[in-house]
N, CA, C and O atoms as CSV, one atom per row, in Angstrom:
chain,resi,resn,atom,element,x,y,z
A,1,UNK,N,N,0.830,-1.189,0.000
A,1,UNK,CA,C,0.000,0.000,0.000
A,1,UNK,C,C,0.869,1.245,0.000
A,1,UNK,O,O,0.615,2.150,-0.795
A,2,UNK,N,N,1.840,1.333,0.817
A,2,UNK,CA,C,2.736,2.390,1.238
A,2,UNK,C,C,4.348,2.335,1.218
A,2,UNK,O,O,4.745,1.189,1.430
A,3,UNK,N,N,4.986,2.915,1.096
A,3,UNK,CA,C,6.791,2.438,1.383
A,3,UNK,C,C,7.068,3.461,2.476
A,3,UNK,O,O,8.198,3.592,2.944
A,4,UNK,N,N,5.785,4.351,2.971
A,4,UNK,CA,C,6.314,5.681,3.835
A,4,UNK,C,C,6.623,4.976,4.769
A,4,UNK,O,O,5.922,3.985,4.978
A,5,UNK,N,N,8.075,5.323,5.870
A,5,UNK,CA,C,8.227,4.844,7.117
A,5,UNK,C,C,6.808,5.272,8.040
A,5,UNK,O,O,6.092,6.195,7.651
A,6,UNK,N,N,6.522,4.563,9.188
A,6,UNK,CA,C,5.792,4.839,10.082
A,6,UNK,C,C,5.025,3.724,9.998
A,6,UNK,O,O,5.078,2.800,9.186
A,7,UNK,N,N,4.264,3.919,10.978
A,7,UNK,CA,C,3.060,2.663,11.453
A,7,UNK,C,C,1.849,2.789,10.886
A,7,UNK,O,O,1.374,3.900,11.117
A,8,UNK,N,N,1.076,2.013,10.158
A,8,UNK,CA,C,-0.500,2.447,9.706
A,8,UNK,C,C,-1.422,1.174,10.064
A,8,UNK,O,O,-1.172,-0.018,10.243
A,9,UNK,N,N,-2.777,2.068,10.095
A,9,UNK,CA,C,-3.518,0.492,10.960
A,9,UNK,C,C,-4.768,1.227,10.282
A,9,UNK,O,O,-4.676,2.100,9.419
A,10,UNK,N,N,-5.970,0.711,10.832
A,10,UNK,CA,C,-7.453,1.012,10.274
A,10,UNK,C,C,-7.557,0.701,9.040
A,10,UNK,O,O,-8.470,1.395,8.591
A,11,UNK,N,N,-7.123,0.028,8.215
A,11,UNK,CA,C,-7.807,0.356,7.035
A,11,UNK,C,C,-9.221,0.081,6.456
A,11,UNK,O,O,-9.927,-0.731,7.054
A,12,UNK,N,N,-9.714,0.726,5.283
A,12,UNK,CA,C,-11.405,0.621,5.089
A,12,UNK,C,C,-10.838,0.425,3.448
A,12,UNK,O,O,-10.064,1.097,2.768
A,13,UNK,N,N,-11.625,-0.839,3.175
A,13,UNK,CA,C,-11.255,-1.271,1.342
A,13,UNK,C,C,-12.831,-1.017,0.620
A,13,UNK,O,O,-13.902,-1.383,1.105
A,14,UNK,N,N,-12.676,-0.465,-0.350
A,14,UNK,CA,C,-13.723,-0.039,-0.879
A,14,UNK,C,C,-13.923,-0.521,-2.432
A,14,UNK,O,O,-12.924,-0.429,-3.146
A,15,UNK,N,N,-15.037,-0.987,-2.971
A,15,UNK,CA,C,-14.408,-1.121,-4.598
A,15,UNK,C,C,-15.367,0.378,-5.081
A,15,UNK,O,O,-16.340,0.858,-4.498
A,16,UNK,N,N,-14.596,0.918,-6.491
A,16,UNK,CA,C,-15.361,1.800,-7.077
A,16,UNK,C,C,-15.713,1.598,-8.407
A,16,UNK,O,O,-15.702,2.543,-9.197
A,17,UNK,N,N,-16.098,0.201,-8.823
A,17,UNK,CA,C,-16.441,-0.336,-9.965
A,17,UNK,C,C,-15.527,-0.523,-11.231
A,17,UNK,O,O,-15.825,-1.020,-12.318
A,18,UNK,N,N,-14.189,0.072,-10.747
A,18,UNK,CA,C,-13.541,-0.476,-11.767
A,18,UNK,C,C,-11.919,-0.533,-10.709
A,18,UNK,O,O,-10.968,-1.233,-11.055
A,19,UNK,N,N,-11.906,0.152,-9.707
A,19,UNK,CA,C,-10.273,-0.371,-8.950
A,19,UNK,C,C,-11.425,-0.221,-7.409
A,19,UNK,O,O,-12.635,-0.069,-7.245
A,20,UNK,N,N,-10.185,-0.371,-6.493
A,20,UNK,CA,C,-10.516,-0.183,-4.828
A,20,UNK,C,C,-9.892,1.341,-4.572
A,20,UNK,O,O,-9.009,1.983,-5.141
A,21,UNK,N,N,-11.013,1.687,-3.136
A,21,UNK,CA,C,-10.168,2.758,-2.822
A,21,UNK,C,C,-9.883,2.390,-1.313
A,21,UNK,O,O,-10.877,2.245,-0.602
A,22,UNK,N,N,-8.688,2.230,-0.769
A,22,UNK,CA,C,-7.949,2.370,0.391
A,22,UNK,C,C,-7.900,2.821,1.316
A,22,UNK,O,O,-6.696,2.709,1.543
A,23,UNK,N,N,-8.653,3.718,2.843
A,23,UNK,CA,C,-8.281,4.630,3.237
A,23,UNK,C,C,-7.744,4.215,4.435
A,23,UNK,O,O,-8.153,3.088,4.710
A,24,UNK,N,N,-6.591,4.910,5.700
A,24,UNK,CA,C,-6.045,4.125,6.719
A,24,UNK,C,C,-5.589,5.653,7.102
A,24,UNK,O,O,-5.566,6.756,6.556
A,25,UNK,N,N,-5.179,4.967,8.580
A,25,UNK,CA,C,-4.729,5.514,9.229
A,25,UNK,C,C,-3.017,5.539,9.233
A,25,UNK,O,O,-2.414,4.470,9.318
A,26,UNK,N,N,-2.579,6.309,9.175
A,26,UNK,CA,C,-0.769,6.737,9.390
A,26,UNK,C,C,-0.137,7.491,9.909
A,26,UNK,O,O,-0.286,8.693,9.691
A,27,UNK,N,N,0.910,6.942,10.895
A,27,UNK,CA,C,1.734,7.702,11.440
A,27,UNK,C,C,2.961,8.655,10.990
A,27,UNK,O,O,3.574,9.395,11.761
A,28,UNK,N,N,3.222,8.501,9.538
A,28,UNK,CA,C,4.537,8.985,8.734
A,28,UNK,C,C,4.399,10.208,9.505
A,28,UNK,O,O,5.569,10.443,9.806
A,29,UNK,N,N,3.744,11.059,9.969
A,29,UNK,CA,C,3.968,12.730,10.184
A,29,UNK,C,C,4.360,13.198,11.668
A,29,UNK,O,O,4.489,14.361,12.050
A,30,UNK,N,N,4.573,11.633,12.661
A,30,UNK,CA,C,4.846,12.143,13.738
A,30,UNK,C,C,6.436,12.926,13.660
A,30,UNK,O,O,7.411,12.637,12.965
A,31,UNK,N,N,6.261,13.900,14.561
A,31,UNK,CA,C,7.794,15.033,14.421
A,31,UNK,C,C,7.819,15.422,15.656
A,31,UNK,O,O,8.284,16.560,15.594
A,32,UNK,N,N,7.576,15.144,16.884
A,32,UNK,CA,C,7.741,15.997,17.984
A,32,UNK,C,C,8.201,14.471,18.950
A,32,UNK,O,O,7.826,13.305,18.827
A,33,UNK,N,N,9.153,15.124,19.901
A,33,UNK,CA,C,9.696,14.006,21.241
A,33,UNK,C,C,9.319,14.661,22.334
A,33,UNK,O,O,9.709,15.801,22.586
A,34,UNK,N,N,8.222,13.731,23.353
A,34,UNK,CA,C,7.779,13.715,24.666
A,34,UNK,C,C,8.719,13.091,25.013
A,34,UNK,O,O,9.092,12.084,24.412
A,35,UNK,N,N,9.506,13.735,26.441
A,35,UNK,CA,C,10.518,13.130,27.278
A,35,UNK,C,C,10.036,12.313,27.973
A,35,UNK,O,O,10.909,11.530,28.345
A,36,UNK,N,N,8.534,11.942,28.569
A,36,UNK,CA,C,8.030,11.122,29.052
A,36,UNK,C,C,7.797,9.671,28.229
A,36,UNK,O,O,8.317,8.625,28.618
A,37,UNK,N,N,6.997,9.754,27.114
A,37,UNK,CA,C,6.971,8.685,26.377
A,37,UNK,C,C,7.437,8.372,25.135
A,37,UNK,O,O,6.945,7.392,24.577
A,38,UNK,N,N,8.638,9.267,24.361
A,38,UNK,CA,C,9.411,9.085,23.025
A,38,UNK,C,C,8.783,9.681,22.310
A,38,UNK,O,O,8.122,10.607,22.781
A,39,UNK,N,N,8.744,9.492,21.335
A,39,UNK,CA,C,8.360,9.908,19.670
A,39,UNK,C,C,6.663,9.962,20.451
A,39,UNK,O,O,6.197,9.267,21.354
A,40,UNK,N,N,6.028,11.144,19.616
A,40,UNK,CA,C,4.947,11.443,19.729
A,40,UNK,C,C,4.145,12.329,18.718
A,40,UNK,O,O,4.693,13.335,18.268
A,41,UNK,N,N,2.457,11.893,18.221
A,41,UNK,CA,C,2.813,13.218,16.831
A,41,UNK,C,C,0.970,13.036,16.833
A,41,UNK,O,O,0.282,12.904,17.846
A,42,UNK,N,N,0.534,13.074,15.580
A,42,UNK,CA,C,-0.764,12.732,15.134
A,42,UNK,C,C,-0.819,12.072,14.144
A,42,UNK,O,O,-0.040,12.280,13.213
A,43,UNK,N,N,-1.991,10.873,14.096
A,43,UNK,CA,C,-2.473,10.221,13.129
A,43,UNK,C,C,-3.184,10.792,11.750
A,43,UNK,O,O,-4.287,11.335,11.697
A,44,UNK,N,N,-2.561,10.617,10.985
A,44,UNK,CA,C,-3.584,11.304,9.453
A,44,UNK,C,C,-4.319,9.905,9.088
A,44,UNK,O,O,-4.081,8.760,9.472
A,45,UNK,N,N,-5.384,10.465,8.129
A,45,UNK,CA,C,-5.673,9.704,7.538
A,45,UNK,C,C,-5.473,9.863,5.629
A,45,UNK,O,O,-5.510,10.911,4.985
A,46,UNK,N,N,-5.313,8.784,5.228
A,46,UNK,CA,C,-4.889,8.538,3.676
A,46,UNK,C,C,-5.530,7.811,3.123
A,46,UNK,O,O,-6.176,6.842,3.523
A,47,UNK,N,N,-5.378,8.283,2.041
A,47,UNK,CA,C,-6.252,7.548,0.633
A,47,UNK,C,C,-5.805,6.727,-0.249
A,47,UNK,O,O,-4.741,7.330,-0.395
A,48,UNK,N,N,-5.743,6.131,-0.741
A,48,UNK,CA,C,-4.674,5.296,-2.220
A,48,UNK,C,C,-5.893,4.761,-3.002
A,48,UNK,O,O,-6.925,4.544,-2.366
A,49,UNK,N,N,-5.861,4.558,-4.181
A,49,UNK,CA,C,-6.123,3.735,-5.419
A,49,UNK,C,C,-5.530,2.812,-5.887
A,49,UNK,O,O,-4.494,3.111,-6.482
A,50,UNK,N,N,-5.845,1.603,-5.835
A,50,UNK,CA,C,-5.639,0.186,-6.164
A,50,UNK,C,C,-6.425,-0.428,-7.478
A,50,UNK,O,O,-7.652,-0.519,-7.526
A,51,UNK,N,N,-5.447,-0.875,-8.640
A,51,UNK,CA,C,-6.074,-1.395,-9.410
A,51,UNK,C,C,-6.710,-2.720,-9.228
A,51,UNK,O,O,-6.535,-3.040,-8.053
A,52,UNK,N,N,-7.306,-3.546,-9.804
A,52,UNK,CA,C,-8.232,-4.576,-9.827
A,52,UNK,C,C,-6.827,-5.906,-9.523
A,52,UNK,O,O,-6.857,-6.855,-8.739
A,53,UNK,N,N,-5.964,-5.577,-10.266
A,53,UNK,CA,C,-4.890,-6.836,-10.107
A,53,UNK,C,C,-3.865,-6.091,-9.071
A,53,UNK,O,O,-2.713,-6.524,-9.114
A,54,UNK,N,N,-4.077,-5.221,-8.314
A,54,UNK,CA,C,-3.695,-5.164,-6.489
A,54,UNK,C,C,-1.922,-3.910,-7.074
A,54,UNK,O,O,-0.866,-3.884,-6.441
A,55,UNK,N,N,-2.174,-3.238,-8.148
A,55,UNK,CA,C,-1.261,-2.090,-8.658
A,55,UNK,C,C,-1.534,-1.133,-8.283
A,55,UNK,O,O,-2.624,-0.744,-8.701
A,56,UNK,N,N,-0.803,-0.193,-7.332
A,56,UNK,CA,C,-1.220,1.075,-7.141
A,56,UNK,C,C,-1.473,2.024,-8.340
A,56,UNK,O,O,-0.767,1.960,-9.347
A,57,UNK,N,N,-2.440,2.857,-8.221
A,57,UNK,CA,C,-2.732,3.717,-8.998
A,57,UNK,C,C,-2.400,5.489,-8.602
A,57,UNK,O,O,-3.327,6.217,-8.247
A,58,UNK,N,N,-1.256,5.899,-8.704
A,58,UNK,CA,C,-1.320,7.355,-8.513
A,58,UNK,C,C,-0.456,6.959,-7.009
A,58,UNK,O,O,0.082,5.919,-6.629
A,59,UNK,N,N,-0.604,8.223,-6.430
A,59,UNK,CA,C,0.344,8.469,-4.970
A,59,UNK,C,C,-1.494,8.073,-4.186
A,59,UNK,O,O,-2.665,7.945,-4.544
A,60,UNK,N,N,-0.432,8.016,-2.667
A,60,UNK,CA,C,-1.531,8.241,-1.683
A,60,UNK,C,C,-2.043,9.968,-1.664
A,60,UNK,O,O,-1.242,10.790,-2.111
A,61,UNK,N,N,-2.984,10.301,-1.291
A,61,UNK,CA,C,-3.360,11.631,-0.738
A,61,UNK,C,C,-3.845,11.713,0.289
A,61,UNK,O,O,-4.875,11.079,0.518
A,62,UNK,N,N,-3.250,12.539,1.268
A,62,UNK,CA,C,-3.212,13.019,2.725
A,62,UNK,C,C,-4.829,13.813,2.887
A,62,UNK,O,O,-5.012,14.935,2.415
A,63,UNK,N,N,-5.785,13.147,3.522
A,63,UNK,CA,C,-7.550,13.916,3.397
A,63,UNK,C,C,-7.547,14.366,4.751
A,63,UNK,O,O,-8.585,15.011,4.901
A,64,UNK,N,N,-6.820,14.340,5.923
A,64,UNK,CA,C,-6.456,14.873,6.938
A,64,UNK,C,C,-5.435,15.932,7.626
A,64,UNK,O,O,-4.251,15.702,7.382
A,65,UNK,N,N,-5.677,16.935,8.359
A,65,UNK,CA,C,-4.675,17.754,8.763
A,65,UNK,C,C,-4.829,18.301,10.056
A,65,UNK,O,O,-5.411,19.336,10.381
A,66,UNK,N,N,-4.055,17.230,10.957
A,66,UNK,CA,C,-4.500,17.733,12.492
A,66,UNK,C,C,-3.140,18.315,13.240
A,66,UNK,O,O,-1.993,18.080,12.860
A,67,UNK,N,N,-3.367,18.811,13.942
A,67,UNK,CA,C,-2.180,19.193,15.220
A,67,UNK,C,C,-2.876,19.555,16.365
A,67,UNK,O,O,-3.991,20.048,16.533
A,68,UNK,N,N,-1.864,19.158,17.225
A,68,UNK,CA,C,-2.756,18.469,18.503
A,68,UNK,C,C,-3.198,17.236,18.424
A,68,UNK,O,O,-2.841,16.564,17.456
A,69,UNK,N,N,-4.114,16.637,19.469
A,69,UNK,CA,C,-5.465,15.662,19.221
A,69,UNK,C,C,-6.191,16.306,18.221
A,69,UNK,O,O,-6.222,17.530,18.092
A,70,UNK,N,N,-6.831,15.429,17.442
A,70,UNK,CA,C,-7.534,15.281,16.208
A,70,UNK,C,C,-8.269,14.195,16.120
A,70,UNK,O,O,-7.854,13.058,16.344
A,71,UNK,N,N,-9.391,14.495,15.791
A,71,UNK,CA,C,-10.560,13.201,15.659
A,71,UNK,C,C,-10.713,13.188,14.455
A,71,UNK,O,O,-10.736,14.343,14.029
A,72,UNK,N,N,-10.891,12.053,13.274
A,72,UNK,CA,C,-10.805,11.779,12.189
A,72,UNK,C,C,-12.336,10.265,11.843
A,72,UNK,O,O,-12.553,9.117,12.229
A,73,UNK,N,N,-12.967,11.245,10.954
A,73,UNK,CA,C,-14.139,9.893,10.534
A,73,UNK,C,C,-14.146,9.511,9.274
A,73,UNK,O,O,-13.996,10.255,8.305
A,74,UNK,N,N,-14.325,8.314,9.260
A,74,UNK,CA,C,-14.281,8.167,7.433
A,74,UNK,C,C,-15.737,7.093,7.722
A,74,UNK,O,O,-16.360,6.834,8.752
A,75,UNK,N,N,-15.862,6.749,6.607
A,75,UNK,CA,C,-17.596,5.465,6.514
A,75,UNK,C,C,-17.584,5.207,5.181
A,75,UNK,O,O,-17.361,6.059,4.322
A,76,UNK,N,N,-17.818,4.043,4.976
A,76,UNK,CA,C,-18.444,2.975,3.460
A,76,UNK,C,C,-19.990,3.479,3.378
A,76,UNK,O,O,-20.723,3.899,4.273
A,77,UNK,N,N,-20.240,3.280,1.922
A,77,UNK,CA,C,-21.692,3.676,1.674
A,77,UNK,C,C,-22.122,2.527,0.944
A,77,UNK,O,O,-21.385,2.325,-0.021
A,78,UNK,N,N,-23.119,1.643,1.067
A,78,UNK,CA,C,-23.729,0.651,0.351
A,78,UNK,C,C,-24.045,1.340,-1.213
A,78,UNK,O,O,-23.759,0.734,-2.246
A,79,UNK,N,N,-24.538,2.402,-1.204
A,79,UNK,CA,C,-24.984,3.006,-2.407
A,79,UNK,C,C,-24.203,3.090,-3.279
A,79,UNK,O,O,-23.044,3.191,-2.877
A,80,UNK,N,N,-24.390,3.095,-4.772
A,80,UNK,CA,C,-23.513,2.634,-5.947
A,80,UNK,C,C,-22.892,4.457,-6.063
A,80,UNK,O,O,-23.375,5.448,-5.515
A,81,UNK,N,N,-21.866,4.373,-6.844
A,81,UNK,CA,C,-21.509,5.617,-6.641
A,81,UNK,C,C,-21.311,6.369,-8.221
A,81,UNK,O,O,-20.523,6.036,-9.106
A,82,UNK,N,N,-22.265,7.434,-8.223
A,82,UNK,CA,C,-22.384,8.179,-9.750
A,82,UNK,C,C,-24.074,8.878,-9.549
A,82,UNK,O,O,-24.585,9.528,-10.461
């Protein structure tokens, strides 16, 4: 999905009738050190496009921009999309 260093988890797989769309959670943007507990930052969330035979399509895109705590929602829609 990714080659960015960092940790990513959540993901939501989606098809859009002709590839998948990807979205997850990632850590690539943590930049700040708490002396109490190490490395510390905020979670974004990201997008990617996946072709049908599992080829990325295009870069990821960053649909999040928090500092501080940040609450982040994403959701699947049963409904066909067009």
């Amino acid at each position: 999905m990714t080659q960015a260093p960092g940790f990513r988890h959540a993901p939501s797989i989606s098809w859009l009738g002709t590839e998948y769309g990807i979205a997850f959670s990632d850590d690539r943007d943590f930049h700040y050190e708490n002396p109490n507990i190490g490395s510390a930052g905020d979670y974004e969330v990201y997008f990617v496009r996946v072709s049908q035979n599992g080829a990325k399509v295009g870069s990821e895109k960053r649909v999040t921009t928090c500092s501080g705590s940040c609450l982040a929602c994403y959701w699947a829609s049963p409904r066909p999309l067009g």
